[in-house]
Structure formats: C-alpha cells, structure tokens
C-alpha positions as CSV (number, residue, x, y, z in Angstrom):
1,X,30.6,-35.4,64.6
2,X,26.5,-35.7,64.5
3,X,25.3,-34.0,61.5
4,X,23.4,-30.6,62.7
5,X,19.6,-31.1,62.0
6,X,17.9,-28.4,59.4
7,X,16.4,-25.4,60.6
8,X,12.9,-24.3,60.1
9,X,14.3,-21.3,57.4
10,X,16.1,-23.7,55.6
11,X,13.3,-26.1,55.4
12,X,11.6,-23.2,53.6
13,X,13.8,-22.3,51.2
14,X,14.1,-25.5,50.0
15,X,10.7,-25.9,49.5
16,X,10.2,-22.3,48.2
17,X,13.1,-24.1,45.4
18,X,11.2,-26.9,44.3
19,X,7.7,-24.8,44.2
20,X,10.1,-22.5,41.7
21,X,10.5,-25.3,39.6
22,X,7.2,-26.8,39.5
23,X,5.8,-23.5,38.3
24,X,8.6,-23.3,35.5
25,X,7.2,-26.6,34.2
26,X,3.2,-25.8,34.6
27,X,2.8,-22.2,33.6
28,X,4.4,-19.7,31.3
29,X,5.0,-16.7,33.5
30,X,6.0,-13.3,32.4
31,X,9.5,-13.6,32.1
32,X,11.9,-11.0,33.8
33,X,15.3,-10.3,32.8
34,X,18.1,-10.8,35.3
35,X,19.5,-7.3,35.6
36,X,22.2,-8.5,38.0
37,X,25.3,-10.5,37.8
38,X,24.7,-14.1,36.4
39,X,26.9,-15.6,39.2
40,X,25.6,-13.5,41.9
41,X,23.2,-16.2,44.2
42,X,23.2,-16.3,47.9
43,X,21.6,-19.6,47.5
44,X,19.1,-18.2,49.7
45,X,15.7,-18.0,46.9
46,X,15.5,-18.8,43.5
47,X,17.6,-17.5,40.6
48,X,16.3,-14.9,38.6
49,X,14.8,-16.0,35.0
50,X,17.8,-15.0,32.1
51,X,17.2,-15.5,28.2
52,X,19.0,-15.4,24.8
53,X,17.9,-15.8,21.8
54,X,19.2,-17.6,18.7
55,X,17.7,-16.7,15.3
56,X,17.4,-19.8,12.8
57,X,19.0,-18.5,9.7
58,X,18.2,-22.0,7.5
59,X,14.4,-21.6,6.8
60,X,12.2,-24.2,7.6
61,X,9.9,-25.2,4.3
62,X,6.4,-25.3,4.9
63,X,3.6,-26.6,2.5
64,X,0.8,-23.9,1.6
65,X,-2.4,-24.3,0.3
66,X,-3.2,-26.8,-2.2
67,X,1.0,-28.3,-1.7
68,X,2.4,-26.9,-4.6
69,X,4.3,-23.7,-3.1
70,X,6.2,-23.7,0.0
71,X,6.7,-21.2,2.5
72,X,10.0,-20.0,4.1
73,X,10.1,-20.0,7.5
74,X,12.4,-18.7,9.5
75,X,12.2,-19.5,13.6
76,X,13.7,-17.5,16.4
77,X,13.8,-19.5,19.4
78,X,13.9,-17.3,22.7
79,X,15.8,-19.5,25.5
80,X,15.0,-19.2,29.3
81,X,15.9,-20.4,32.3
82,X,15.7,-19.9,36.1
83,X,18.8,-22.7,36.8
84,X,21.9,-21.5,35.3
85,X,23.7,-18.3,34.5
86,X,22.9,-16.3,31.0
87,X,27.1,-17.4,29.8
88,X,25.9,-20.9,30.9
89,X,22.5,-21.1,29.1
90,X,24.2,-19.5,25.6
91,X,26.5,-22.7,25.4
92,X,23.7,-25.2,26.8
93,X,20.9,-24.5,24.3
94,X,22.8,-25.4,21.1
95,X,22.3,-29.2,21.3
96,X,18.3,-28.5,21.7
97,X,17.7,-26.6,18.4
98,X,17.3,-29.1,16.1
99,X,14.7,-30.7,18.6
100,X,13.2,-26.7,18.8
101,X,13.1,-26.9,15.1
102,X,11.5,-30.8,15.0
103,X,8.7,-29.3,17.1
104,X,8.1,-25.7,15.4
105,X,7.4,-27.8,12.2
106,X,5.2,-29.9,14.0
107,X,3.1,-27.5,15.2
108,X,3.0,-24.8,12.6
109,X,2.6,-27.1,9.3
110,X,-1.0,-26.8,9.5
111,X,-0.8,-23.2,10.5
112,X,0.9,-22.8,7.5
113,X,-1.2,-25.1,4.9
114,X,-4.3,-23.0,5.4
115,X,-2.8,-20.0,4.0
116,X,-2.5,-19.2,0.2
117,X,1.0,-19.4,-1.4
118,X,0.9,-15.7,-2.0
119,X,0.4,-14.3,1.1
120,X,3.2,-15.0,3.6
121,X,1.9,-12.1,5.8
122,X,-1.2,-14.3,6.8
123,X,0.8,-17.1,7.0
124,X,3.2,-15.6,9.7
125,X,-0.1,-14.7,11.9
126,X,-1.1,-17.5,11.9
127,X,1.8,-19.5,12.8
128,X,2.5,-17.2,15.7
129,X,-0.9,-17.1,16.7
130,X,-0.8,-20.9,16.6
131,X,2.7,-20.7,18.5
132,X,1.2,-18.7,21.3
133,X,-0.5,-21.3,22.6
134,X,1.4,-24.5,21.8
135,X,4.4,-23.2,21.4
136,X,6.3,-23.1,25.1
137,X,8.4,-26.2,25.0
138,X,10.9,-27.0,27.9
139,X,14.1,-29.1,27.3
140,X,15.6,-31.0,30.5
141,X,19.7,-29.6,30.1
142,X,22.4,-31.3,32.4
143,X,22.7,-27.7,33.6
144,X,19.0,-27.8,34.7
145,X,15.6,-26.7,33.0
146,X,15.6,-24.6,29.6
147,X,12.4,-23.0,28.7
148,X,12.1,-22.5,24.9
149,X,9.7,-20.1,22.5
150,X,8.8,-19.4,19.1
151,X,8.3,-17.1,17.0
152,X,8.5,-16.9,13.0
153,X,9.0,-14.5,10.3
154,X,7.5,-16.1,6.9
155,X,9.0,-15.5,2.9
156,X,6.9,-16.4,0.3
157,X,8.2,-19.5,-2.0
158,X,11.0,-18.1,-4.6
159,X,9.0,-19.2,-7.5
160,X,5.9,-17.3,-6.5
161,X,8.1,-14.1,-5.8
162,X,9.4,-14.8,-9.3
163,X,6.2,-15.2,-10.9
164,X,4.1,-12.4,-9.4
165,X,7.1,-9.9,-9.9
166,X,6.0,-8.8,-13.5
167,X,3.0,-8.2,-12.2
168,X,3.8,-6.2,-9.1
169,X,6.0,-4.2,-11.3
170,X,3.4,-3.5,-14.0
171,X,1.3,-2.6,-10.7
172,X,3.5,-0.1,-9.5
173,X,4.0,1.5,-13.2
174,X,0.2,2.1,-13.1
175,X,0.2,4.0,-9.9
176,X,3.0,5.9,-10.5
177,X,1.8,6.4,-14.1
178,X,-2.2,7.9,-12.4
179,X,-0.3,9.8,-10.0
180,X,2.4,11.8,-12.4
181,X,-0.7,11.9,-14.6
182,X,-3.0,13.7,-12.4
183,X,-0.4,16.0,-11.5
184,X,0.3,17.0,-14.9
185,X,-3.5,17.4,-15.9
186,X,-3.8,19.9,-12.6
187,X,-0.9,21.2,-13.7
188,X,-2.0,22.0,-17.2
189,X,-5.6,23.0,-15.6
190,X,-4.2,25.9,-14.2
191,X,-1.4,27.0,-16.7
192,X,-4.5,27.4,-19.0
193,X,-6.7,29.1,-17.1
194,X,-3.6,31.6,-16.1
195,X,-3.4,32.2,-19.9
196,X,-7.2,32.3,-20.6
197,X,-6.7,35.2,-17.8
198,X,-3.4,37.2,-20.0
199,X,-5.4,36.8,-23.4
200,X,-8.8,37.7,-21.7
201,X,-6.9,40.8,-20.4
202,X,-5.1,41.9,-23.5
203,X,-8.1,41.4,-25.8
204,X,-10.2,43.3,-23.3
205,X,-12.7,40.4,-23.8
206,X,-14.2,40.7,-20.2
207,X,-15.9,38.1,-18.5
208,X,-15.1,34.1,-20.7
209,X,-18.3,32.4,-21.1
210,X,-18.5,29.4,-22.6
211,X,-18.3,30.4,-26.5
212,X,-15.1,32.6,-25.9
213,X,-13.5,29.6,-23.9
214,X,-14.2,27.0,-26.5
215,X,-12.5,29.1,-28.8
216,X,-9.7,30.4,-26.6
217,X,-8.8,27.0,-24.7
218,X,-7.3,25.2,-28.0
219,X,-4.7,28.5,-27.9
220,X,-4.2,29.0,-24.0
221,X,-3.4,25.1,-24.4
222,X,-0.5,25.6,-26.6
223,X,1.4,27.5,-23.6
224,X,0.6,25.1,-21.1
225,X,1.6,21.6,-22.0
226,X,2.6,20.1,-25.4
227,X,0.9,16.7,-25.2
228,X,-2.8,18.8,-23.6
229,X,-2.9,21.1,-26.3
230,X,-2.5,18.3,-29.1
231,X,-5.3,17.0,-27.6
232,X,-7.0,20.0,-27.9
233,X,-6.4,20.9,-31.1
234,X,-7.3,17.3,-32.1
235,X,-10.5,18.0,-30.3
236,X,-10.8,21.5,-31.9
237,X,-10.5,19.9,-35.8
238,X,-12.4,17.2,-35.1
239,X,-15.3,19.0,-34.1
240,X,-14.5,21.2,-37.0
241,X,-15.3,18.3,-39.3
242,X,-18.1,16.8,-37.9
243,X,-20.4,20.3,-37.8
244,X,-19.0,21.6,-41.4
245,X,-21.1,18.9,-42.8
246,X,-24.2,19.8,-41.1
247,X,-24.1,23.8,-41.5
248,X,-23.1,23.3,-45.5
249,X,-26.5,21.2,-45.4
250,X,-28.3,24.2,-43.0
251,X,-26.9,26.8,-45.6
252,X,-28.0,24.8,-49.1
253,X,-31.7,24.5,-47.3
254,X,-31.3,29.0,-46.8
255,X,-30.1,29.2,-50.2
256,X,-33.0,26.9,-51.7
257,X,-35.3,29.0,-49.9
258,X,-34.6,31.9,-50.8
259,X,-34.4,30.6,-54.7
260,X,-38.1,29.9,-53.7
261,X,-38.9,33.1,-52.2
262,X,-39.3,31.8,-48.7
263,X,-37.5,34.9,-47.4
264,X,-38.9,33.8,-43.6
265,X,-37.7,30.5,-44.0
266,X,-34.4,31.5,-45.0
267,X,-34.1,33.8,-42.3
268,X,-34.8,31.3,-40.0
269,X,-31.9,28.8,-41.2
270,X,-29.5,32.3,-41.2
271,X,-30.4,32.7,-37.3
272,X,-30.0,29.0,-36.6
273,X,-26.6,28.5,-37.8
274,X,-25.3,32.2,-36.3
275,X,-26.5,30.2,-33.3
276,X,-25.0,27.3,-33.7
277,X,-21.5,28.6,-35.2
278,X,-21.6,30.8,-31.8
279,X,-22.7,27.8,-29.5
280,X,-19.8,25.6,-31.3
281,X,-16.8,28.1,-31.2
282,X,-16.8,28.1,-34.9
283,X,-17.5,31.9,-35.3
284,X,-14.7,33.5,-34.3
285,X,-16.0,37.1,-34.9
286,X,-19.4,36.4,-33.9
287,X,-18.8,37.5,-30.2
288,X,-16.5,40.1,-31.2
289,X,-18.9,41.4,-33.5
290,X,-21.9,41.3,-31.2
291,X,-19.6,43.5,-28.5
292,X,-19.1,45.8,-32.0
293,X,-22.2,46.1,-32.8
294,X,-24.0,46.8,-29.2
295,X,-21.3,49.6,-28.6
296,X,-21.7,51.0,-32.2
297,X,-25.6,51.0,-31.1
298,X,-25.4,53.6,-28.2
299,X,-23.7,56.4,-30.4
C-alpha cells in the first residue's frame, strides 16, 4: 500500500519540534515547570520543560587568594529538559555530574581566587555571579537534551574557621560584655537617683545641687549596685586625699597670718577654704548650716 503523503499540519508541527530544540540549545529561557503528567503528550507540540535538582554533598576545593587556604564549595546543579519525562530525567542526569562538576571548577576557580580566604560570603557572589553567565551547560543524553545550571553555597577553609574562632569568640564576649554593661550603668543611674529622691525627702534637703549630690551620691550608691558604689566610694576617698593636702597648706598660711596680725588675710584664707570644702563635698554641715543659719536669721 502507497505510503500516505504528509499533510500541511503535520509539516508544521514538525518543524515547530526542531525550532523547540534549536532554542533549547541557543538561549536560556525562563524555565516553566510541567504542572501536568510527565507522560501526558499528544505528540502534537513540544513537551513542556521539567527539572530536578541534585545537590553535591562532596565540596569542591577551591584556591583563594594568595593559594594557601581553600574554599569549600558545594554545587547544586538544577537539571532541565524539554525531551523526556521528570521520572526519566532523575535517572538520566547521574552519569553527567561528574562532567557538571569538571566544568563548575573550571569556571569558578578564578571566581574564587580573587576572594580572601576569610570571606566565603564574597566568594559565593562571585562564583554565582560568574555562573550566571557561563554557567548554562547542556549534556546530549540518549534520552534526548539535558540542560544543566549552577549554583554554589561557599564554607570557608577548616583551618581558617579554626584559627579565627578565638577571635570571633573574644569578639562576641566584648559585645555582650558593652551591652550587659550599659545596662547595668543605666540601671544603677536610676536606682541612685531614686534614692537621692528618698534621702532628699527624708532630710527635707529640697532641691540637690551640686554640693549636696557630691556628698549624697557616694551613699545613694551603696543601695543601688555593689561594684558602682565601690567605685564611688573609691572616688569619694581619693578625692579626700588629694584636697586634705592642699587645705592643711591653705589653713597653716590663715594660722601664720594671724600669728602676724594679718587678721584680713586670714580671713580671706577662712572664706576660701569654706568655699572650697563646700565646692568639694568635704563639708558636710556647711550646707546644712547655711539652711540653719538663714532660717535662724528671719526670727
């Protein structure tokens, strides 16, 4: 029996086929998931694109910087195909990995070189980045074409991570160290100025200026945290000891003029260390005495 000629719609589908193929070889297309059954084809137009993916999980070594330090890359290679069912294409694209793998390196290793040893973060940007454009490959399968791409996640080398540990520790004690530290000098911030407030209302001292607080603030500090009012009792005797010096020498200058009979002069000393007693927080009557002595006035 004569073989029955093809028709015009035929002609065209076949065609519309091989124009298919030629654009999976030449262009990288956004690729669409089939959605449908994997064996369901009328033969009538071109199969819809499927994919799997097989992550790699043997690292590739990849020199850094200066060839000492190697990175660890680890590919995932993202299979496609418009010629074979997703079942079909799982078992198909094991024999091409070590070829997908050949290649990665290939293209990557001087992605990877141009980065420092301690930073795998810019080294996995830039071997993707580099991937994006060289890294569509397609394999020529018994079962028809596979399409194959890249991508990477990078590690840094083992003996950098072991090395820079200490240090990343050490960093993180320092920022927890500022951070419970700042919390505990606002806390002790406000616990004394809550008991500035109680002793300022049970003395009925008024308004604190800034001789009652530096008198007052060693005390309130003993309430509100044991390591603060060390400190501030520290501060409190240490200033203590570097003034006495200087009033005993203001106070032998009154006495000698007095001996003298320089009664103006040794007034004037008497004043100046009142003052400076008051301006110090070393007189601790002084203010009391000055609120004595102004009410005692108006009687």
């Amino acid at each position: 029996m004569r073989r029955r000629s093809k028709g015009l719609l035929a002609t065209v589908r076949e065609a519309l086929r091989r124009w298919w193929r030629s654009k999976d070889d030449d262009t990288s297309e956004p690729e669409v998931e089939d959605v449908g059954s994997d064996h369901d084809t009328d033969g009538a137009g071109p199969r819809k694109r499927v994919s799997v993916q097989s992550p790699q999980e043997k690292p590739l070594p990849m020199a850094a910087h200066g060839d000492v330090f190697s990175f660890q890359v680890f590919p995932t290679f993202r299979w496609s195909s418009r010629e074979m069912p997703r079942d079909t294409l799982k078992t198909r694209v094991g024999p091409h990995e070590a070829t997908a793998r050949e290649e990665l390196l290939r293209v990557a290793w001087t992605a990877a070189r141009a980065c420092a040893p301690d930073d795998p973060v810019a080294a996995e940007q830039a071997i993707n980045t580099k991937l994006s454009t060289d890294g569509n490959w397609c394999f020529d399968d018994a079962e028809g074409l596979i399409r194959c791409t890249p991508s990477v996640r990078v590690r840094v080398d083992p003996e950098v991570r072991e090395h820079m540990l200490k240090h990343h520790l050490e960093e993180l004690t320092l920022k927890e160290t500022l951070r419970v530290g700042k919390r505990r000098a606002k806390r002790a911030q406000q616990l004394t100025e809550t008991w500035l407030e109680v002793i300022r209302d049970l003395e009925l001292l008024g308004e604190l200026d800034a001789h009652k607080r530096r008198l007052l603030v060693p005390f309130a500090a003993t309430f509100a945290d044991e390591g603060f009012h060390v400190v501030m009792s520290a501060l409190r005797k240490d200033r203590l000891t570097s003034v006495e010096a200087l009033l005993h020498a203001l106070e032998g200058a009154s006495s000698a003029h007095q001996r003298s009979g320089m009664y103006e002069f040794a007034a004037a000393y008497d004043t100046a260390i009142n003052a400076f007693r008051r301006e110090m927080g070393l007189s601790p009557g002084s203010w009391v005495e000055d609120v004595v002595m102004s009410e005692g006035s108006e009687l």
